[in-house]
C-alpha positions as CSV (number, residue, x, y, z in Angstrom):
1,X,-110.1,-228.6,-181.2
2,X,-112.8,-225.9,-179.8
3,X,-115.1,-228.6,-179.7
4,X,-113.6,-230.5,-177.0
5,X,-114.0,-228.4,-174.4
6,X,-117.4,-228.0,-174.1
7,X,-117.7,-231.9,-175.4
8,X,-115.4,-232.8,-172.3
9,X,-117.8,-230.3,-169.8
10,X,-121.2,-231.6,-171.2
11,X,-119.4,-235.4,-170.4
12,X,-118.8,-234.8,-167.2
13,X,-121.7,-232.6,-166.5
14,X,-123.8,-235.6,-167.6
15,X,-121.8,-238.5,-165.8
16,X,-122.2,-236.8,-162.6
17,X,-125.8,-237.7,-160.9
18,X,-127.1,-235.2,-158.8
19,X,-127.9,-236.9,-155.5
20,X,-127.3,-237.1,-151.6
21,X,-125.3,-240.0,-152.0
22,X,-121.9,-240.6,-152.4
23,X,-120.1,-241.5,-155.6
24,X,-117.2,-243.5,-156.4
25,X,-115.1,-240.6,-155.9
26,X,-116.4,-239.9,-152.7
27,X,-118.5,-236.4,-153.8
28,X,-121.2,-235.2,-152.8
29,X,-122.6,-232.3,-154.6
30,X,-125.9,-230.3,-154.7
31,X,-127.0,-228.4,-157.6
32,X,-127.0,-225.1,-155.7
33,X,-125.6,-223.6,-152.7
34,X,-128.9,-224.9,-150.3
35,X,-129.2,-226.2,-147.0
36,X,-127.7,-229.8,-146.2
37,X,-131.3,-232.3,-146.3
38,X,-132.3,-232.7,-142.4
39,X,-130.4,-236.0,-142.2
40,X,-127.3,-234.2,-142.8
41,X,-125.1,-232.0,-140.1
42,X,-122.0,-230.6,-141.3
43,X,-120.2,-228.4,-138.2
44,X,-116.6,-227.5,-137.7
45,X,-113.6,-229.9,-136.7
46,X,-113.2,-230.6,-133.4
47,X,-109.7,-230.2,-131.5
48,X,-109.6,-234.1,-130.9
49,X,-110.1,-234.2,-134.8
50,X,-107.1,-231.6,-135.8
51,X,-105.2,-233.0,-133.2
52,X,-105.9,-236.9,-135.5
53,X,-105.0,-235.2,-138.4
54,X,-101.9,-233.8,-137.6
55,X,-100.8,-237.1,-136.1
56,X,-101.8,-239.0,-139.3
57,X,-99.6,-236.9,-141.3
58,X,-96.8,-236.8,-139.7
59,X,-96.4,-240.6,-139.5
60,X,-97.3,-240.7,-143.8
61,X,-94.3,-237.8,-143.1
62,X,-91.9,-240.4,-141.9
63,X,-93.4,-244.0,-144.2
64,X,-92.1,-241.7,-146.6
65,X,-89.3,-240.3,-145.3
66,X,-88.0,-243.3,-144.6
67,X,-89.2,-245.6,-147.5
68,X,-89.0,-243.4,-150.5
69,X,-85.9,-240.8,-148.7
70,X,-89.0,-237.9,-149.2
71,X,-91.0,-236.2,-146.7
72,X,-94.7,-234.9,-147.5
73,X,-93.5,-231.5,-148.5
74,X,-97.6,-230.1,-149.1
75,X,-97.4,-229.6,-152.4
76,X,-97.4,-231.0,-155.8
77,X,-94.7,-233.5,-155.7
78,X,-96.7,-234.9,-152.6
79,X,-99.2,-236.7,-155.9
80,X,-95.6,-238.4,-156.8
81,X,-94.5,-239.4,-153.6
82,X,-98.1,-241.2,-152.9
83,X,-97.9,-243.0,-156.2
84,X,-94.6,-244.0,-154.9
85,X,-96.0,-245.3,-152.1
86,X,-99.1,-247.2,-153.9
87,X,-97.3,-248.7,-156.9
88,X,-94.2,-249.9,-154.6
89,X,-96.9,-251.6,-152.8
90,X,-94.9,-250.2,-149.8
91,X,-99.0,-249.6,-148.2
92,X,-100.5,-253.0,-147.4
93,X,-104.4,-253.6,-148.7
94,X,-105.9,-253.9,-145.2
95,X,-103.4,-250.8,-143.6
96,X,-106.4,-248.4,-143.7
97,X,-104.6,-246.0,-141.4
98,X,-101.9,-245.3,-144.1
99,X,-104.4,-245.6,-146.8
100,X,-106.7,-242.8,-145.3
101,X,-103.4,-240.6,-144.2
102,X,-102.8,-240.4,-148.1
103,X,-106.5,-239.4,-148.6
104,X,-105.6,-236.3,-146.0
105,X,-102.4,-235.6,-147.7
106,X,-104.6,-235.5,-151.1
107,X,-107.1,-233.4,-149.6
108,X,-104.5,-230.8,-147.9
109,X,-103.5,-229.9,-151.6
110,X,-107.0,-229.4,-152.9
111,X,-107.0,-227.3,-149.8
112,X,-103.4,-225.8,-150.6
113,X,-104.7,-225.0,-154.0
114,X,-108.0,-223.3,-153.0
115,X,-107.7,-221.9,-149.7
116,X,-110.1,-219.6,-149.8
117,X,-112.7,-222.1,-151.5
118,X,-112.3,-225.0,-149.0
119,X,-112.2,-226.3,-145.3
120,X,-112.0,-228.6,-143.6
121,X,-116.0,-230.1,-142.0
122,X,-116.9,-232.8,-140.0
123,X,-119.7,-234.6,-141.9
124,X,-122.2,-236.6,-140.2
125,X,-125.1,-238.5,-142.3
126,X,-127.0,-241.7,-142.0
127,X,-124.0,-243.7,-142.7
128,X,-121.7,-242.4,-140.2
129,X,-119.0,-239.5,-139.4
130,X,-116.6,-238.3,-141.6
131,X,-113.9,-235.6,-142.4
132,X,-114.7,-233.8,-145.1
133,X,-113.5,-231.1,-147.6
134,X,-116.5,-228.8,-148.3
135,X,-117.0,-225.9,-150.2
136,X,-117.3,-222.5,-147.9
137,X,-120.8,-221.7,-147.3
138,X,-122.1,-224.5,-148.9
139,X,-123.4,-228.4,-148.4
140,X,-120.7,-229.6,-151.4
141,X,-118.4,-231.4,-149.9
142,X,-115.2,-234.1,-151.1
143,X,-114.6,-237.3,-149.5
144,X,-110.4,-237.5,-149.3
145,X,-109.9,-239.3,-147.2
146,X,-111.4,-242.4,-148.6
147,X,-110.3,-241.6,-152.1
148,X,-107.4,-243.7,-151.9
149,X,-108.9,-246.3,-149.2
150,X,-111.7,-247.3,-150.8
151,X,-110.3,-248.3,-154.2
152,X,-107.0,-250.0,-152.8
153,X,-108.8,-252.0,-150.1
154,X,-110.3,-254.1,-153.1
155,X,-106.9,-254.3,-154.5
156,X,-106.8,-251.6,-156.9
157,X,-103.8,-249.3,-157.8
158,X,-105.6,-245.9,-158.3
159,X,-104.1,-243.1,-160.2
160,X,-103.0,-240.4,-158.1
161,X,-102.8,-237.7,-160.7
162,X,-106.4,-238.5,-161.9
163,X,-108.0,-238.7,-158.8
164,X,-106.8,-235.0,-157.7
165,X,-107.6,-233.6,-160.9
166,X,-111.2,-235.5,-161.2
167,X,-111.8,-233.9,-157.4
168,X,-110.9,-230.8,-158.5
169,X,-112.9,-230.8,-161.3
170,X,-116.4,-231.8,-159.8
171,X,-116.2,-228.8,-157.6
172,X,-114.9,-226.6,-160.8
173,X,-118.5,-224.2,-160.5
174,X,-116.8,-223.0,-157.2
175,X,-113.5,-222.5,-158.4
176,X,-111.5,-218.7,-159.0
177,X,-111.7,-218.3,-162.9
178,X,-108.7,-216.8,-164.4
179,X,-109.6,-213.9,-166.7
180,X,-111.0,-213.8,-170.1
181,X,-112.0,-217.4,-169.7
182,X,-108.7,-218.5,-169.0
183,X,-109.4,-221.4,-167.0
184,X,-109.4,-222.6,-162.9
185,X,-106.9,-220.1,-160.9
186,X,-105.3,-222.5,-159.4
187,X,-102.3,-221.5,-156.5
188,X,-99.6,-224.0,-157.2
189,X,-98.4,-223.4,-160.6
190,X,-98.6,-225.9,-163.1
C-alpha cells in the first residue's frame, strides 16, 4: 500500500504536460512561480465582473432552490446539489449560462477551501478573456468556469466529485500541508 502514493503522484506528475495552453480540465500551470509569457495579462476583477458573478449565482441559487428544494449553501454539499442538477438533466446542453454558473459555484469552493491560496483574476490570452482562479503571486491559474461547460456542451455528464478533486490536485505544490506529511490542509472537513 506505500507504493501507491508515490505511484499515484509520479502518474499524475507525468500526465500533466507542462505548457501555456489549456488542458481538458481547464489548467494552466507553470513549472515555477515566473512571470505570465508576454501574451498573457492576468489583473484583478473588475466591479462589472463581481457584480456578473454575484448575479450568476444567485439565479444557480434559485434553479436549485426551486428544482432540487436546495439552495447553493457554499460548501461541500454544493458538489451534490450540481450533480443533482447535471444527472437530472434539469441544465439543457446549449444553457451555457447555467452551465458556467456551476463552474463559479465549483470554483467558489476551491476558493472556500483555500482562501488564502486562491483569487479570483481576470485572465486575458490569445484566445480571449476569462475569469480565472489563480494561485496568489503566481501565473497558475484554474479554469472553473468552463469545467462543467465544456464537457456537457458535447453531451457529457461530468463527474462533479472528480472534477473538484482533480482541480484541487494539479495545484497540490501550492497547497497548506498538514504536519508530519499528513496530507493537503484542506478547510472544509472531510
Amino acid at each position: 500500500m506505500n507504493y501507491l502514493k508515490p505511484l499515484i503522484a509520479l502518474t499524475l506528475t507525468c500526465s500533466v504536460a507542462i505548457t501555456n495552453a489549456q488542458t481538458p480540465l481547464n489548467v494552466v500551470s507553470e513549472p515555477t512561480p515566473v512571470a505570465p509569457p508576454k501574451d498573457v495579462v492576468i489583473k484583478e476583477l473588475g466591479w462589472m465582473d463581481k457584480n456578473k458573478m454575484e448575479q450568476e449565482l444567485t439565479k444557480l441559487s434559485e434553479l436549485t432552490q426551486t428544482k432540487l428544494g436546495t439552495p447553493i449553501r457554499k460548501d461541500l454539499s454544493d458538489l451534490d446539489t450540481i450533480q443533482r442538477l447535471v444527472d437530472k438533466n434539469l441544465v439543457e446542453q446549449d444553457d451555457y449560462e447555467t452551465q458556467q454558473a456551476m463552474g463559479l459555484a465549483l470554483g467558489n469552493l476551491i476558493l472556500a477551501d483555500f482562501p488564502n491560496t486562491f483569487e479570483w483574476k481576470i485572465y486575458e490570452d490569445e484566445i480571449g478573456r476569462s475569469r480565472a482562479l489563480c494561485v496568489k503571486k503566481t501565473s497558475d491559474c484554474l479554469f472553473p468556469i468552463t469545467m462543467l461547460s465544456r464537457r456537457m456542451e458535447v453531451g457529457t455528464k461530468p463527474d462533479v466529485k472528480k472534477i473538484h478533486t482533480d482541480a484541487i490536485m494539479r495545484m497540490e505544490k501550492h497547497l497548506p500541508k498538514l504536519p508530519y506529511d499528513g496530507g493537503i490542509m484542506y478547510k472544509f472537513p472531510r
